[in-house]
N, C-alpha and C positions, 0 to 999 in steps of 0.2 A: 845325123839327119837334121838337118835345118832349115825350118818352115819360114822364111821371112818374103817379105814386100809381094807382090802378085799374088803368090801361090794362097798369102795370108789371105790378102784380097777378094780371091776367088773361095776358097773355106767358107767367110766371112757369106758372101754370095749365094753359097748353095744352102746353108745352115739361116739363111734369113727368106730362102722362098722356102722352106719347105714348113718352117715356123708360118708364115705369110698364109700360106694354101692350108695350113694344118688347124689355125685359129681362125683363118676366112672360111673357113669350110663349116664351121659348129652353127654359126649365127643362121644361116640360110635354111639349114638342115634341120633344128631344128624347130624354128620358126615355119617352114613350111610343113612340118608334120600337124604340128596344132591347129595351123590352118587347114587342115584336110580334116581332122578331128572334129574340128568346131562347125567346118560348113556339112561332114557327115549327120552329128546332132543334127542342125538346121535341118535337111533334107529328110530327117526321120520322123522330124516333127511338123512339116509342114513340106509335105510330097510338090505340091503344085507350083510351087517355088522352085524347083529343081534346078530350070534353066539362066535363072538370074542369079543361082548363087554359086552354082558351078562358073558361072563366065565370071562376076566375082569374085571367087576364091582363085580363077586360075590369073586375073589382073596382078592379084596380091602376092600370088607367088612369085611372077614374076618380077616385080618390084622386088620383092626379098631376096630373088635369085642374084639382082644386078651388084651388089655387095658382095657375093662369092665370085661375079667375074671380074668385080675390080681386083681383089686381091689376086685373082688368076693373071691376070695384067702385071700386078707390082713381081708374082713372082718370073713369068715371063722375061722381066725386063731384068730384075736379079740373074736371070740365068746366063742371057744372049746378050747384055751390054754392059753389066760391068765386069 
């Protein structure tokens, strides 16, 4: 059995998005958990802030989110283009 030219190519492909999605996936994940942690504190310590730091903390997530859809992207494109 002999793995050469395409077949490599494609290996190469599926083994770099899943690496891709699998190291794009930590940064997000856990960065938005400590952000739900740190704005809980806030909220415990000062109730009447609730709604500026919940609209806050959920801005931040989503900034931290848009890193996990870039790499959702590069493995996308790993998958269906080359």
């Amino acid at each position: 059995m002999d793995i050469s030219g395409p077949d490599l190519v494609k290996a190469a492909a599926f083994l770099g998005a899943g690496i891709s999605m699998g190291l794009g996936a930590i940064g997000p994940g856990v960065g938005e958990g400590m952000v739900a942690a740190k704005a809980c504190e806030a909220i415990g310590k000062n109730p009447g802030e609730a709604g500026l730091l919940t609209r806050t903390m959920l801005v931040g997530q989503a900034v931290s989110e848009s890193t996990g859809i870039y790499s959702l992207v590069i493995a996308l494109l790993l998958l269906f283009v080359v």
